[in-house]
N, C-alpha and C positions, 0 to 999 in steps of 0.2 A: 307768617312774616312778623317779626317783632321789631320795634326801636325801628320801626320807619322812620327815616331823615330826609324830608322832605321841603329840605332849604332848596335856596333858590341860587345859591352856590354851583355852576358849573365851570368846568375845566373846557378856557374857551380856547384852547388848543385842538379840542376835539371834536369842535362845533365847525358844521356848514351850512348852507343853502341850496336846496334845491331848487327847481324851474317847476313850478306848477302848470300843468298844460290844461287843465280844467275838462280832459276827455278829448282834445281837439289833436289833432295829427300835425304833422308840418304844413299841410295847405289850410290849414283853420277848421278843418271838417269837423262834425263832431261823428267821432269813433266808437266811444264809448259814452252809452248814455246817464245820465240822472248823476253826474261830476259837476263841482265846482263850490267854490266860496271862495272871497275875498280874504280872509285872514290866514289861510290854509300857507300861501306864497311866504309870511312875515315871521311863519317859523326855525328854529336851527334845529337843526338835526344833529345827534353826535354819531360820532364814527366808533363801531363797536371792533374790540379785535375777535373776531370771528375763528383766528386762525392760529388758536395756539402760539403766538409766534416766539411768547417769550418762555422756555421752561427750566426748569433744574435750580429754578430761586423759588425763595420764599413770597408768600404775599398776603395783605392784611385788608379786608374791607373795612373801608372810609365812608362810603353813603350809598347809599337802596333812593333810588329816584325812581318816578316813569319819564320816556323816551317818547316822542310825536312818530308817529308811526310806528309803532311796535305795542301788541298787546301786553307783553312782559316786562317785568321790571329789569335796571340796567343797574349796575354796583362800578363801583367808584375803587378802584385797589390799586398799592404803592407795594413794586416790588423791593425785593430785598437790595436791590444796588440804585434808588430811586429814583426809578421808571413809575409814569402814572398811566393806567388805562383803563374805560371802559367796559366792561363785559357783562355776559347775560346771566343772570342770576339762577340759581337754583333753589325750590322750595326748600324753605326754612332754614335762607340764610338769616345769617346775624350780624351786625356792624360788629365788629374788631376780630371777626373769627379770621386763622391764621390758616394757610394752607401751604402743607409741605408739599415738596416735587415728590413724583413716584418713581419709585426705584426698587420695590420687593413685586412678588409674583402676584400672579391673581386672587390669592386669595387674604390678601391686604387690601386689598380693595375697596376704603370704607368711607372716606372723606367725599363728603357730599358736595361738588360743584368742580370737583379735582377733573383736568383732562388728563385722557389717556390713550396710547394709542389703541385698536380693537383686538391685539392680536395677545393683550393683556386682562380681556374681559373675560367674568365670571359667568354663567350662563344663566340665563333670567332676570341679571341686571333689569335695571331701567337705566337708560340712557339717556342724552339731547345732545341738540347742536353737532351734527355727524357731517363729516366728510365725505363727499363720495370720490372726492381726487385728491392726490395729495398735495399740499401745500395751499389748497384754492380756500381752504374756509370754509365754516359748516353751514351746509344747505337744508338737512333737514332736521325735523324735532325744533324749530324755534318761536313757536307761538304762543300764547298763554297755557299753563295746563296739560301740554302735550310731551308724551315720552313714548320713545322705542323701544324694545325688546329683541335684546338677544338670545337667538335660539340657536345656535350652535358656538359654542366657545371656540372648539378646534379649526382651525384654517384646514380647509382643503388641497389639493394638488397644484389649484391655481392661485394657490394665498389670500381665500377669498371667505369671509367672514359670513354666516346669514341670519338678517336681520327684520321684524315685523315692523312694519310702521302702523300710526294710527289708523288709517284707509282702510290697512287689510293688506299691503302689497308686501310680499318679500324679497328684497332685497340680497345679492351678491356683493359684496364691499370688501374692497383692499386691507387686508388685517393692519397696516401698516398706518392707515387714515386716522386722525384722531377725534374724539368724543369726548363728552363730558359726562360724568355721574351724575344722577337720582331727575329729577322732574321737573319742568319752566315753571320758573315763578307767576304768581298772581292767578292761579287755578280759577279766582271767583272771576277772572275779568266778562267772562262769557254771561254769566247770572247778574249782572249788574242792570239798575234800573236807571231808562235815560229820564223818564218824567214828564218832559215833553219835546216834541217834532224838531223843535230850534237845537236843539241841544246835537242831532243828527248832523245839520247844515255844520258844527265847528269842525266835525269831522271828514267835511269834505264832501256829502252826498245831497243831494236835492231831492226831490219829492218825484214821487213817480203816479202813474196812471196806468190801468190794467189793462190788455192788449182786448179784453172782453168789452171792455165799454168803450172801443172807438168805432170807428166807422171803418168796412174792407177796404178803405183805401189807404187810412193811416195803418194798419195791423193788418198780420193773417189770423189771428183769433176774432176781429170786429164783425162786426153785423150782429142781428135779433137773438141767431140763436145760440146758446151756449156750450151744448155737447156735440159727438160725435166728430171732432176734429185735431189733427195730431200735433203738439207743442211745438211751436215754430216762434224761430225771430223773426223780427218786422221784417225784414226781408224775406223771407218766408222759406228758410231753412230748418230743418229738422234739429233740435238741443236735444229731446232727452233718447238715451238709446245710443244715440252716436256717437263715435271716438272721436274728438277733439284735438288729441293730439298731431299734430302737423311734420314730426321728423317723431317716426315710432322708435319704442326701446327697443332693444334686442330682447330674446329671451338667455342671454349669455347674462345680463342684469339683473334684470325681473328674474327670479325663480317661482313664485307664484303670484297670480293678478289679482286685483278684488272682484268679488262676487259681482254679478252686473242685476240689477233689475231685471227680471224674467218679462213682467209685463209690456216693459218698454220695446225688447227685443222683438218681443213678438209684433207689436205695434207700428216696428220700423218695416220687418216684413210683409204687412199687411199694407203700409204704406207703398212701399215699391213694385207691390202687383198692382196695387191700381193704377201705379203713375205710368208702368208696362201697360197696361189693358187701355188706357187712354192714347198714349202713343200708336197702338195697333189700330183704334179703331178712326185715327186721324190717317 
């Protein structure tokens, strides 16, 4: 990233407020733990266009900021008929680079941050910011550093694109969805150093304590001794090993899943005989 511009200039058109809940549900509980700070509530947030909305103009980047809540940098651009928007940057943009609309076949394909629809992708691209519906605005690919890969350019019978993400999963996707070229900005955000603990808390998270050094009644990991026991939340459910998901994909989406931990698999197994052999012997 070059000619960072990092004034304090924002377009308060595209600013809001969010509700900070600090982890606590509607009845005050807390749900999620080791949430919260005071300054976290006092910030704006800007409104990214996610969703392609405006195309077939020209457009010019104006300023390379960072965004409160987003690892990646967010760019500032004035369309050709002057409309101002938001959006997420791609490595090694530049302040005043110029991007035409696409309109020749895939293998013009060369403008780094350009969208496009999938059904125009060259095969082995990198991607981001991907649609999985259309008109809804791109769900995956948008965190620092992260890009997808297209592994088949030709749509299928069912118009259906397929694509790697970082996990490992692949994806079915509507060729007709649109994307953006080359890779999310700010690749170093993940290697950066906070220095010290305080620096954690502006980002919203508080300090935590290991489920090993409490006592069995605060934790299912507490008490003396430390092995032989299977990864559980404080309520003393199974995390690792177990799908988590609560409404499963189809495999009509999914075309391949990622690799699961073999060791945990087996651990989950070994966990449900005994929690069977207990039940039997009650």
């Amino acid at each position: 990233m070059n000619n960072l511009n990092f004034k304090k200039f924002i377009y308060k058109k595209f600013c809001y407020g969010l509700s900070y809940k600090g982890g606590r549900n509607n009845l005050g509980r807390i749900t999620v733990r080791h949430r919260g700070n005071n300054s976290v509530p006092k910030r704006k947030f800007l409104s990214i266009d996610l969703k392609h909305s405006v195309r077939n103009l020209k457009w010019i980047l104006l300023q390379i900021r960072p965004s409160t809540r987003r690892t990646s940098y967010v760019g500032l651009i004035l369309y050709e008929n002057g409309l101002f928007s938001y959006v997420l940057l791609a490595k090694d943009s530049i302040i005043g680079m110029i991007w035409t609309p696409f309109k020749y076949g895939r293998f013009f394909l060369k403008e780094i941050g350009l969208g496009f629809p999938l059904s125009k992708a060259k095969e082995g691209i990198s991607i981001f910011n991907v649609e999985t519906k259309l008109g809804c605005g791109g769900i995956f690919g948008r965190s620092a550093g992260v890009s997808i890969k297209i592994l088949n350019s030709f749509v299928n019978k069912y118009n259906k694109i397929l694509v790697k993400l970082s996990s490992g999963d692949e994806y079915l996707i509507n060729a007709n969805c649109m994307a953006t070229l080359g890779v999310v900005s700010n690749s170093d955000f993940w290697s950066r150093d906070l220095k010290k603990a305080g620096v954690k808390r502006y980002y919203g998270f508080r300090s935590f304590v290991r489920g090993v050094a409490m006592n069995p009644v605060d934790h299912a990991h507490g008490g003396r001794t430390c092995g032989g026991k299977f990864s559980k939340t404080p309520s003393g459910l199974l995390t690792k090993g177990v799908k988590t998901r609560k409404l499963p994909i189809s495999n009509n989406v999914i075309f391949k899943r990622r690799t699961r931990r073999i060791d945990y698999i087996k651990k989950v197994k070994l966990y449900k005989k005994v929690e069977l052999d207990k039940l039997k012997k009650k």
